[in-house]
FIGU-204121 format. One record per atom (N, C-alpha, C): residue in one letter; x, y negated, z. Coordinates in steps of 0.05 Angstrom, whole numbers, plus 5000, padded with zeros to 4 digits. Each point is the difference from the previous one (the first is absolute). Layout:
% FIGU-204121
AXYZ ...
***
This chain:
% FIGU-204121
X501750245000 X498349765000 X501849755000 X500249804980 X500449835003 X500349795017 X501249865012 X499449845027 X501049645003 X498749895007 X501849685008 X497849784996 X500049805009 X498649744984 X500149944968 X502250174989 X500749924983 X497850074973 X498450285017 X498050054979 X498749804990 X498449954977 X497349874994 X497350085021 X499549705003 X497250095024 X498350175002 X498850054962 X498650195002 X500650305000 X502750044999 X500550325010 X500950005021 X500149735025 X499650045026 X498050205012 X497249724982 X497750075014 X499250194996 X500650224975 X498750304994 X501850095016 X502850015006 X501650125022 X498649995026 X498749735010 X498350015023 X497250204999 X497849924992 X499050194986 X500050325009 X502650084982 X501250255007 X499650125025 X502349825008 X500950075034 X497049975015 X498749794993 X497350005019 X498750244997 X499550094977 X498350304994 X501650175019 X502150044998 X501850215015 X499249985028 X500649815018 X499749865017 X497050125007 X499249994991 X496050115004 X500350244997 X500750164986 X500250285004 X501350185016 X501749845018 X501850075022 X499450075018 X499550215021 X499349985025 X502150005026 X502650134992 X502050045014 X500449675013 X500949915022 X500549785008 X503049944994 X502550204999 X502250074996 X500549884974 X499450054989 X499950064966 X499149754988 X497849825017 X498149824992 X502849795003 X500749985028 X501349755002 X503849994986 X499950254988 X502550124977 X499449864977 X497649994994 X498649954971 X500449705007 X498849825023 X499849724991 X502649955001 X501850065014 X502049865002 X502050074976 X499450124990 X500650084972 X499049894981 X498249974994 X497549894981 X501249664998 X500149945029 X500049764998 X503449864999 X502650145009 X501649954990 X500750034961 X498750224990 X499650024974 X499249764993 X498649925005 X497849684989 X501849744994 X501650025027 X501549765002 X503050105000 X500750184990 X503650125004 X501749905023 X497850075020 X501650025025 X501650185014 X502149885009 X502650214996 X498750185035 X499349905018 X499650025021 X496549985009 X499250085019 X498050005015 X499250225035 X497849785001 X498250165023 X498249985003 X498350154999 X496150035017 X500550045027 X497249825014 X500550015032 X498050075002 X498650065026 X497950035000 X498949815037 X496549855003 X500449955018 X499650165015 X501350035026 X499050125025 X499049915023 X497050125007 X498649905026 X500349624997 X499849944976 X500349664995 X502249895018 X501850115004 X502349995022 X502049964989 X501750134980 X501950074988 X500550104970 X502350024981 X500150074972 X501550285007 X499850194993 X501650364994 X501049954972 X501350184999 X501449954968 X498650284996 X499250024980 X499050254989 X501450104981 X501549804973 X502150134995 X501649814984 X501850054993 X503449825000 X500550124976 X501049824979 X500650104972 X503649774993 X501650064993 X502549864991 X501750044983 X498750074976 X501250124973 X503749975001 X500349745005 X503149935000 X502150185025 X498850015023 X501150175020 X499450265013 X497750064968 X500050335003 X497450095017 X498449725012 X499250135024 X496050004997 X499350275013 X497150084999 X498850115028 X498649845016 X500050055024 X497450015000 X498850125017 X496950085008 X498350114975 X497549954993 X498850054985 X499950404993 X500850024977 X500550224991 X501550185001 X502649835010 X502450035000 X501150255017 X498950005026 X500650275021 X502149815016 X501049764993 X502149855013 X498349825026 X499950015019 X498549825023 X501849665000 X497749835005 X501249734995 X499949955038 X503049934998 X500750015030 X500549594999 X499449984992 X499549645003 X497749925020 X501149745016 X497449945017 X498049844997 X497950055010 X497449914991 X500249755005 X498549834991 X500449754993 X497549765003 X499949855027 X498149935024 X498149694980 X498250125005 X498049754986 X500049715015 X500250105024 X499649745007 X502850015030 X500349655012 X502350065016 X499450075030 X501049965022 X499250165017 X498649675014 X499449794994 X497449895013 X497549954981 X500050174977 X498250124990 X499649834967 X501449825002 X500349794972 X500850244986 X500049914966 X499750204982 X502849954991 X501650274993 X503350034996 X500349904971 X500849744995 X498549824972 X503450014996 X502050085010 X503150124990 X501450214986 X497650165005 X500150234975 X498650014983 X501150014979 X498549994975 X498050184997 X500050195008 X497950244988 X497749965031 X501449895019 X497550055023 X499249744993 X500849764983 X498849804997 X497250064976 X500750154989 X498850104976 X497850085008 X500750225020 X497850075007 X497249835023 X502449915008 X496449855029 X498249754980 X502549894980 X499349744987 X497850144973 X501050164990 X498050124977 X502049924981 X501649855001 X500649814969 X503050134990 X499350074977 X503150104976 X502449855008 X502149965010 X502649855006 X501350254966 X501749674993 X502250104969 X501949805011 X502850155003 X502149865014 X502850104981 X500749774986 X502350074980 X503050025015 X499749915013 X503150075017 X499650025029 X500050295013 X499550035027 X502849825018 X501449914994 X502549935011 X500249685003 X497749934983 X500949664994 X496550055021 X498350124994 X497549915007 X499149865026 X498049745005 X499249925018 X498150185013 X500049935031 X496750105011 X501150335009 X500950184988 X499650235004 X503050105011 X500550205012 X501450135020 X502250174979 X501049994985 X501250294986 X503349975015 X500749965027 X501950235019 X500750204992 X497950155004 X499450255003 X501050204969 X498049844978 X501250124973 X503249904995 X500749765008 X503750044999 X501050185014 X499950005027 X501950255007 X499150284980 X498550084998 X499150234985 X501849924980 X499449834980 X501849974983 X503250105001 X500949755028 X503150045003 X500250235002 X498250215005 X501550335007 X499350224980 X497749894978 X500550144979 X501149844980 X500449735001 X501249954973 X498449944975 X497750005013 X497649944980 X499249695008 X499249874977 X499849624996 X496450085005 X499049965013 X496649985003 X499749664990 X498149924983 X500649744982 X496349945004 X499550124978 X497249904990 X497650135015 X498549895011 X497150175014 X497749934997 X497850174987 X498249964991 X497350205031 X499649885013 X497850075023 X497450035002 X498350184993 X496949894987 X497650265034 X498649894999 X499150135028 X498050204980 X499650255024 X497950134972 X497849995020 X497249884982 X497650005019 X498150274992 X497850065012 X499350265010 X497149844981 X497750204998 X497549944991 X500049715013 X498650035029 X499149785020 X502049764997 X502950014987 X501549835004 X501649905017 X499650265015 X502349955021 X503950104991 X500949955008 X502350104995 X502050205006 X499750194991 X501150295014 X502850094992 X500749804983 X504150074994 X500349824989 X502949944995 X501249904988 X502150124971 X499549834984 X501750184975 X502249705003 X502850064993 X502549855004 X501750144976 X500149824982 X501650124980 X503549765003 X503050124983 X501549905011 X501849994975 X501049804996 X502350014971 X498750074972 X497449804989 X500549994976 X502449914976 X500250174985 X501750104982 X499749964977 X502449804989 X498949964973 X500150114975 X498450034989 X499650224987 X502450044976 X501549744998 X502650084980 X502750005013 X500049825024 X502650055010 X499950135028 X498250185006 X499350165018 X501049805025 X499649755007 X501449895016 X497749905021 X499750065027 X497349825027 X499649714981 X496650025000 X500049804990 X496849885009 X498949775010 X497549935016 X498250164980 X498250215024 X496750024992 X498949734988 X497350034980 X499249794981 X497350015008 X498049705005 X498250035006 X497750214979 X500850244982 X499050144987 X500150245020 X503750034998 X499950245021 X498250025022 X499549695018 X498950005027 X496650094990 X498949914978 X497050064990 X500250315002 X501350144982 X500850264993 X499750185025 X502849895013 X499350185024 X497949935025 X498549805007 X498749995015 X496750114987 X499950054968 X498950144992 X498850355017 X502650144989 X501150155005 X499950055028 X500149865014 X499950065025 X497249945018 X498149974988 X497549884996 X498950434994 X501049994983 X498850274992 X501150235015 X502749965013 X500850255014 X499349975041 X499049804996 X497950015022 X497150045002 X499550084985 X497550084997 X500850334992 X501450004987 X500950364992 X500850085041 X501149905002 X501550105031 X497249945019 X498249854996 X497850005028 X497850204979 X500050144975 X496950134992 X499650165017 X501550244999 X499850255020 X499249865027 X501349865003 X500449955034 X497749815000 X497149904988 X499249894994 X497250095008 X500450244982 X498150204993 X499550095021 X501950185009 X499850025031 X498849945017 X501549735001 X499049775029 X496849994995 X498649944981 X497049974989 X498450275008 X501650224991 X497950225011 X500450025027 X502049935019 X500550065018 X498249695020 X500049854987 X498749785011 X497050084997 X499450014989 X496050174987 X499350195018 X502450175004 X498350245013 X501049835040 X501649825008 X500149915027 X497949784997 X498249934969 X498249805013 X497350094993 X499550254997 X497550185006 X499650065025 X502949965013 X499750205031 X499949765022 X500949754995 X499749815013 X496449944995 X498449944971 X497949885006 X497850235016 X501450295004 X498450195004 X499949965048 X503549954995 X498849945032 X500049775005 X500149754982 X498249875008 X496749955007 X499450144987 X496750005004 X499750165021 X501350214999 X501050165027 X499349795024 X502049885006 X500449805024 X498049714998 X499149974976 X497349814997 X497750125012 X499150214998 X498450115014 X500450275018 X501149905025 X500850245024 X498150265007 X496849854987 X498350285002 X499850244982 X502249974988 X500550184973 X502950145007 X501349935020 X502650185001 X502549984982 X500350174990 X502050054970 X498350104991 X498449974988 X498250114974 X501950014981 X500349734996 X501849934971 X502050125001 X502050195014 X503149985003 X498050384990 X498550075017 X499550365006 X498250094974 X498849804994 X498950154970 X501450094990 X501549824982 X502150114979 X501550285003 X501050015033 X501150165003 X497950365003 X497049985002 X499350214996 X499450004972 X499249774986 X499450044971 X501650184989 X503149875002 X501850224982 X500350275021 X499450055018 X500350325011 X497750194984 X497849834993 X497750064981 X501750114980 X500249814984 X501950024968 X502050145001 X502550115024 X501850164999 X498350275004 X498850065007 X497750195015 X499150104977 X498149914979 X499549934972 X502950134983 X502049955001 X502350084983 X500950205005 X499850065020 X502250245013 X497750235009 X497849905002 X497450274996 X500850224975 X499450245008 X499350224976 X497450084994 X498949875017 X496750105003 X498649974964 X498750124992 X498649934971 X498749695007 X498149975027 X499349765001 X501849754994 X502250044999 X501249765000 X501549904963 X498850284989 X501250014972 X500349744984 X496849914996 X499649784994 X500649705008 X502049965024 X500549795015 X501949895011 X502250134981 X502950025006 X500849684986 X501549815015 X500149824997 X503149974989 X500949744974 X501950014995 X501549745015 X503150024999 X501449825013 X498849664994 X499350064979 X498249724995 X497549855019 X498750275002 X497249905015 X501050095028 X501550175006 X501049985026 X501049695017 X501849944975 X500849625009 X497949795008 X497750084980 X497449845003 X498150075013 X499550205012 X498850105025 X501149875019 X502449995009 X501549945024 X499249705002 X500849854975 X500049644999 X497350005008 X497150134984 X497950005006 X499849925032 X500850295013 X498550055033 X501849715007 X502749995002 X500249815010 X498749694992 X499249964984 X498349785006 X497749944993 X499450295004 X496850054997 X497349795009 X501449885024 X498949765028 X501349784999 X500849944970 X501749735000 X498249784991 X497050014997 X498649845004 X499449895025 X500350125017 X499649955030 X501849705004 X502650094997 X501749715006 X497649694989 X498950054989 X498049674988 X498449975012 X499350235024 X497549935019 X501849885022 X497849765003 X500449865031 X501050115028 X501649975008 X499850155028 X498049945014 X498849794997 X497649885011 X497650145007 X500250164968 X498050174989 X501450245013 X502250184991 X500050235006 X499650045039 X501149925010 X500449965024 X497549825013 X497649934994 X498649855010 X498050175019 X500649865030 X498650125017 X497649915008 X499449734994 X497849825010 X499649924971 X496649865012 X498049834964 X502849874991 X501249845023 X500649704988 X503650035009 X500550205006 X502550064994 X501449904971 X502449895002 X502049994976 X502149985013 X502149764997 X503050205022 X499449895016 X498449805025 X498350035018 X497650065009 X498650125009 X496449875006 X498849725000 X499050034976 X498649645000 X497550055025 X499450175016 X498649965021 X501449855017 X502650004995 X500549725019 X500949734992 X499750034978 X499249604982 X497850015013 X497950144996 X497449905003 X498949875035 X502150165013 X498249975024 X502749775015 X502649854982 X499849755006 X497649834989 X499650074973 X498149844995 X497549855020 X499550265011 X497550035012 X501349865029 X503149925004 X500549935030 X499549604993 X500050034969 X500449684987 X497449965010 X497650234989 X497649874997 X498849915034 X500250135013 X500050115025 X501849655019 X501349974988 X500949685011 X499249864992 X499549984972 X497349744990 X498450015009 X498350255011 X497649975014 X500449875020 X501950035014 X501149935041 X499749744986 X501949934980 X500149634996 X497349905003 X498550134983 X497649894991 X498449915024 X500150185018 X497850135022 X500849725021 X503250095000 X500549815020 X499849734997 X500049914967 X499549585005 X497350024994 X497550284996 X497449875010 X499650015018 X500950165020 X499549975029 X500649695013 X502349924989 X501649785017 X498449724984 X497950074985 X499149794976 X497149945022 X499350265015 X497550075004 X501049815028 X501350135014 X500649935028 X500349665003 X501849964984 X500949734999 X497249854997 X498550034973 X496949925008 X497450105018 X501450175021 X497450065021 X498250244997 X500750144968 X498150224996 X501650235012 X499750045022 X500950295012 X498950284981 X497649894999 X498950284993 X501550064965 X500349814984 X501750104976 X502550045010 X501349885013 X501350195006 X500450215016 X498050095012 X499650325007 X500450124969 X497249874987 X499250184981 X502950054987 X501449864991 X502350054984 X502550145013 X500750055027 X501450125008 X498250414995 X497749975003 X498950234997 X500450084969 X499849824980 X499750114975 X502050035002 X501949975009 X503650044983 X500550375025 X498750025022 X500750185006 X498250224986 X497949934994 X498750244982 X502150094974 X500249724984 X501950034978 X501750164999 X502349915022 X501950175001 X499150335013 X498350015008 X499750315007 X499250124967 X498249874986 X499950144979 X501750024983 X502949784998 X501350094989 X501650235002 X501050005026 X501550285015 X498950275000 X496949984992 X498650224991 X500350084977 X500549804977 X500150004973 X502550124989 X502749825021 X502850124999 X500150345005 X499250055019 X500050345016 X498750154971 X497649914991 X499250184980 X501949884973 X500849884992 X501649964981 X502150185005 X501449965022 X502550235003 X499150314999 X498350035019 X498950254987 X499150154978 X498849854992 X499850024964 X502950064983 X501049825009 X503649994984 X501050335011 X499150085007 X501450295008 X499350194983 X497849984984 X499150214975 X499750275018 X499650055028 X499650265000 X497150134998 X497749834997 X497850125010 X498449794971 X498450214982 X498349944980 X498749825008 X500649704976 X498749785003 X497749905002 X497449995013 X495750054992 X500449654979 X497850084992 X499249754981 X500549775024 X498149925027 X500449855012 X502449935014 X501850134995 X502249905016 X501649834976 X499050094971 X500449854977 X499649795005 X497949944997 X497749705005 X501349895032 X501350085011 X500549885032 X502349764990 X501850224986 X503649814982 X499549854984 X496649974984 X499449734982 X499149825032 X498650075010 X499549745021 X502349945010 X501650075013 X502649975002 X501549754990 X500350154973 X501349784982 X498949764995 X497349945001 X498649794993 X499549885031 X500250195012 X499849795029 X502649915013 X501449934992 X502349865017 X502649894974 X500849815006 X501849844993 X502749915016 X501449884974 X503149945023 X500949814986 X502149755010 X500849784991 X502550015015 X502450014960 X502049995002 X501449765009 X503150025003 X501749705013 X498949774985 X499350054965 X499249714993 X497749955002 X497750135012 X497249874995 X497850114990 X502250324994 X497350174976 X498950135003 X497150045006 X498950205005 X499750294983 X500950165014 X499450354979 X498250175027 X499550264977 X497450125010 X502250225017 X498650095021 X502250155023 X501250354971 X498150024997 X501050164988 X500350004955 X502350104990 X499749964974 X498550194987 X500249954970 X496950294992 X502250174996 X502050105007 X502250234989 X499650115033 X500849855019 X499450095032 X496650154995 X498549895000 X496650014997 X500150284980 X501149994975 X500250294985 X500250255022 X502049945003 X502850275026 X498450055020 X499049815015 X498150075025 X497850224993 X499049944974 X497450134992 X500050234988 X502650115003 X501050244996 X497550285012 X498650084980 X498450215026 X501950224997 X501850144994 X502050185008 X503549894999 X501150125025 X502750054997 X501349674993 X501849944995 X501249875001 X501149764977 X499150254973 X500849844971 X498049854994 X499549844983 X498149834980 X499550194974 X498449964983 X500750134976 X501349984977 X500949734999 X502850024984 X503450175009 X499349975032 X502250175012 X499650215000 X497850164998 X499350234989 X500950144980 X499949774984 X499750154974 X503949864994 X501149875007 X503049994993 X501250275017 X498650075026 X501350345009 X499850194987 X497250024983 X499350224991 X501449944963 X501649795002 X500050054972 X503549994990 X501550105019 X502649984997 X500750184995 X498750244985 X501750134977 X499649904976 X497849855002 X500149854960 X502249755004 X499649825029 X502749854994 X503250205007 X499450255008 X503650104990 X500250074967 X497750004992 X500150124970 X500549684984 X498849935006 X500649664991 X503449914995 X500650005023 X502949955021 X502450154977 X498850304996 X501450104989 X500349994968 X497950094992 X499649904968 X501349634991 X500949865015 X501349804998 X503750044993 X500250215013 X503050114999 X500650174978 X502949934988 X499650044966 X501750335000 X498850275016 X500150234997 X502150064976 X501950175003 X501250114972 X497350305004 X500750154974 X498550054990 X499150295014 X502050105006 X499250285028 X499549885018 X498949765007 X498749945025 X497449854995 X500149954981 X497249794988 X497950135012 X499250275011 X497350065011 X500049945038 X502249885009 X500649945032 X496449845009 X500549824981 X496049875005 X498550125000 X499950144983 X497850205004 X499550205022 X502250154997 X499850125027 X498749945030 X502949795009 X498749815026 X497049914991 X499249904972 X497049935012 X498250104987 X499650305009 X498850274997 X499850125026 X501450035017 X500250145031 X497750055017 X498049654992 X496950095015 X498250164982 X500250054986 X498350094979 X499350245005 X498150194991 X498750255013 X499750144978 X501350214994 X499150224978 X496350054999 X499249975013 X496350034998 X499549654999 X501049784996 X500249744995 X499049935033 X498749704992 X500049915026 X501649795010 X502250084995 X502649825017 X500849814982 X501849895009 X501049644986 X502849954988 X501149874993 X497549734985 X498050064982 X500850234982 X498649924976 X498350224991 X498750235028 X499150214993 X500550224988 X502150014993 X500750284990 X499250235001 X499950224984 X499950365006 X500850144985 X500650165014 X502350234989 X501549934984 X500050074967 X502249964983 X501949745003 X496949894999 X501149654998 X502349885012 X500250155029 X502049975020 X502850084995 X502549914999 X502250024991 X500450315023 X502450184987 X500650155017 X501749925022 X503149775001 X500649845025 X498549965020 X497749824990 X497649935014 X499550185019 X499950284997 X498150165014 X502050145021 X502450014996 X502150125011 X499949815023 X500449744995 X499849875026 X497549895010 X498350034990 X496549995017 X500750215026 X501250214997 X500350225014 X502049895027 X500749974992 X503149925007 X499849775023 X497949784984 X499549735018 X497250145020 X497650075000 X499450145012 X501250125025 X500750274996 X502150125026 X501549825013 X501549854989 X501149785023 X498949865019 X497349834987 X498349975016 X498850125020 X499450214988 X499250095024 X501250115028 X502750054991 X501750085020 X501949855020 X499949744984 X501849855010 X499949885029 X502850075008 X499449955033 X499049715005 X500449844991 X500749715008 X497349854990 X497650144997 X498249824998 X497949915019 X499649705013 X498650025026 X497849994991 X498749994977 X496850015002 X498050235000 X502750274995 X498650255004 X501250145008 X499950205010 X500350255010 X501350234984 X502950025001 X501150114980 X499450335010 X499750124965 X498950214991 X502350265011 X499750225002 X501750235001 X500150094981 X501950145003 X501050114955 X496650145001 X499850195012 X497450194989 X498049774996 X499149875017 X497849834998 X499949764969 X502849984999 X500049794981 X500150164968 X500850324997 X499650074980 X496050084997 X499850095024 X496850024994 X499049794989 X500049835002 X499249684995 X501649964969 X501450034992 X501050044974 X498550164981 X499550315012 X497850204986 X498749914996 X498249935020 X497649864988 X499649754974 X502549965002 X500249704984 X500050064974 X500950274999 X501450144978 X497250124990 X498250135015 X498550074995 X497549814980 X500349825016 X497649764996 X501649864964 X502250014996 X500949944974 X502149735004 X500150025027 X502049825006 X503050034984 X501350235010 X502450014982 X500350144972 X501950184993 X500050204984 X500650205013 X497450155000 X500250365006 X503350015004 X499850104974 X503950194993 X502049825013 X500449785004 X502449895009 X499050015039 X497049964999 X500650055031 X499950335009 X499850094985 X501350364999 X502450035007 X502049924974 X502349945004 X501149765024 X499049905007 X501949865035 X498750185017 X498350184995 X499550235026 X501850274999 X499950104968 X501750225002 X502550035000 X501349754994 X503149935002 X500149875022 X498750005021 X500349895032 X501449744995 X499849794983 X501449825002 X497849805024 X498850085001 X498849875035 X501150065022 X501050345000 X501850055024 X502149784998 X501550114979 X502849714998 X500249805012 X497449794985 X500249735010 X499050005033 X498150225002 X499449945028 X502850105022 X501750114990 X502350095022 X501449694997 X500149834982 X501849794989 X497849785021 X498249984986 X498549745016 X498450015019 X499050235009 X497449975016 X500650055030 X499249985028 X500250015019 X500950245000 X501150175018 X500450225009 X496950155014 X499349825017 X497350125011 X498450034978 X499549834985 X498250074977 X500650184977 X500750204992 X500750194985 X500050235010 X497050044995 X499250205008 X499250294986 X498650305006 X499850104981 X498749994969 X499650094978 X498049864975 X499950274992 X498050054995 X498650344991 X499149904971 X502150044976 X499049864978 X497850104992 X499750324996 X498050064995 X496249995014 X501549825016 X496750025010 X499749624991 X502949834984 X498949704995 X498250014967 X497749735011 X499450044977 X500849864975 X498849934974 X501349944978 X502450154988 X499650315009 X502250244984 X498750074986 X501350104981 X498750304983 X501250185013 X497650265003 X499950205024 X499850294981 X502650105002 X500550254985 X497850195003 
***
């Protein structure tokens, strides 16, 4: 291959080109940073060079050392180890080491082209003279270009050394062509050096941020346990269960490494609609709960209204007295103590009400409209508002439990927003069914279930593997305070039936009975006291030989 500035530009740039293709086809990291530093002394007939690389944003490593004139090939490919020392970005009160050329290169971002290291201002080259004095080698011309990564950060340095002229083979300054050329070049062999490691980091980041939004919802709502973390993990005992069966039942359901991947992404974020509900909402104990109880806005309110009255009461009394009418002011010390008793009656049943435990009658309806229309309050500037707002007045009038019916219906509908959530995310192509799956899980082989009604066929096979899957957890799970956790036998009976009624699929809940993958998870997750005996043949939803 031809080599030097001396080429014509355009069989530079097909030389670049070249090397870039190469450069992309490379995976070896060895070999990669052999090629640029090659590639790119070719470009510009540099007699010398180095690739650095950054470390921990701390320091430059030499990765490898090239010096055509003194024979020498260190690191890289070579099998030779580069015993040179690393080379500090910044100084020890933390200013940036703007004395070396290549650590300048690197913190600054910017190409340094230096025609005579010996005459040069600004920069430190000590260090390259003695080297010099002891090989005998003239270090002259330096061309410095930083190599940035996709994001643009900077992850080495390429340092080329003694351009050479191409007729009297003599050190001669890099040309602001060379500096285009190779910061080219080095543009492309950073991106060849981060793909793999790229690639990587991305699947490896995807699958740590499935598992993060999974316990988070986890820890958003404490009455659910690890749901999120324990599905997944029986889903795939399902699907290995499924693979590793010989049974004929399982002939048809042998899953490939493909849908295995997307099963797993599935369960884990099967409940990644959940993260968009309110804690307000999931966690709401009271009507008027949100991250406090507005039962107690209200009943300052009610301490405001409750002192306007005292004001009131008290300058007609003193209005009355002062003019001789005793008896108004009786009368008005009495109305304000009636008042206030009915308000404190009004408060007690308002709070009570806010507790949602006991079915709301029409009249206790009609009690929270008098309510609202009977009392007022006046803010610091002058303004009168009604004690209660119509969103408070909604919540109160709750005749069951605790939600409204829009909060209702955002609980009940967070598998269409995980299907949502997900179908937003741009799937490669063995995973494109992950939406579907997750928002399939309520759905009922005899239909019924949600979002969107499904039965039988209609239902993805993922889908059904973890309907099963999310199920049993529930029911077993130690950590739930609103019920009474199930014993393995009790909780598969309760399954049969489910199975029976067209809740799951027959055959797959066959298969998590006859491959005991319930024993499994229950030795793995379930209480010790609770795992108890299970007489499969007497559960129902089998086929019975």
């Amino acid at each position: 291959m031809s080599r030097g500035s001396g080429q014509p530009l355009e069989e530079r740039l097909e030389q670049l080109l070249s090397i870039g293709q190469a450069l992309s086809a490379e995976t070896n990291t060895d070999a990669l940073v052999e090629m640029i530093l090659r590639g790119a002394r070719n470009l510009t007939n540099a007699d010398a060079g180095t690739v650095y690389s950054v470390e921990e944003e701390s320091f430059l490593s030499f990765e490898t050392v090239h010096n055509d004139s003194l024979g020498l090939h260190l690191g890289g490919t070579s099998g030779n180890p580069v015993d040179f020392p690393t080379l500090p970005l910044y100084t020890e009160d933390g200013s940036p080491n703007d004395r070396n050329v290549a650590a300048y290169s690197a913190v600054s971002g910017e190409a340094v082209r230096i025609a005579d290291a010996y005459d040069a201002e600004g920069f430190d080259f000590s260090g390259t003279r003695r080297i010099d004095a002891q090989t005998g080698y003239r270090s002259k011309s330096f061309l410095t270009v930083p190599m940035r990564d996709h994001e643009g950060s900077v992850i080495g340095v390429l340092q080329l050394i003694n351009a050479l002229d191409p007729h009297s083979g003599e050190p001669t300054e890099f040309s602001a062509a060379d500096e285009k050329i190779a910061s080219s070049l080095a543009s492309q062999a950073a991106i060849a050096l981060t793909k793999q490691q790229l690639i990587d980091a991305q699947r490896a980041l995807f699958n740590s941020f499935t598992k993060v939004i999974a316990k988070s919802i986890d820890r958003k709502n404490p009455t659910t346990g690890k749901h999120c973390e324990r599905v997944p993990l029986l889903t795939m005992m399902v699907a290995d269960a499924i693979n590793e069966s010989q049974s004929s039942t399982t002939e048809d359901f042998k899953l490939s490494p493909e849908q295995y991947d997307e099963l797993s992404l599935a369960a884990w974020l099967h409940d990644c609609g959940k993260v968009t509900t309110p804690e307000a909402i999931v966690n709401k104990a009271t009507k008027l709960e949100r991250q406090i109880d507005g039962i107690n806005e209200i009943m300052t309110r009610a301490a405001a209204t409750r002192q306007e009255a005292q004001l009131k009461s008290l300058t007609e009394q003193h209005q009355a007295i002062t003019s001789g009418d005793t008896e108004a002011a009786e009368r008005a010390k009495e109305e304000l103590k009636v008042f206030e008793q009915q308000l404190q009656d009004d408060m007690d049943f308002l709070c009570s009400a806010n507790t949602g435990k006991e079915f709301m009658e029409e009249a206790a309806q009609e009690r929270v409209d008098r309510i609202a229309e009977r009392y007022t309050w006046t803010d610091h500037l002058g303004k009168e508002h009604p004690l209660l707002t119509e969103d408070e007045i909604e919540n109160l009038k709750i005749r069951r439990g605790t939600l409204n019916q829009q909060e209702m219906a955002i609980m009940h509908d967070h598998v269409r927003v995980s299907r949502e959530m997900l179908e937003q995310l741009n799937f490669p192509k063995h995973l494109q069914r992950t939406p579907q799956i997750a928002g399939q899980h309520h759905e009922r082989m005899a239909g019924g279930g949600y979002p969107d009604n499904l039965a039988g066929e209609q239902i993805c096979f993922g889908a059904r593997i973890l309907a099963i899957a999310d199920v049993f957890e529930a029911l077993t799970a130690p950590d739930r305070p609103y019920k009474e956790t199930k014993t393995l036998s009790q909780a598969l009976k309760i399954m049969g039936f489910m199975a029976e009624e067209g809740h799951f699929d027959k055959n797959l809940f066959q298969i998590f009975i006859e491959e005991k993958v319930y024993l499994k998870y229950a030795h793995e997750h379930m209480l010790p006291e609770l795992i108890d005996e299970v007489d499969e043949s007497s559960l129902p939803g089998l086929a019975k030989d």
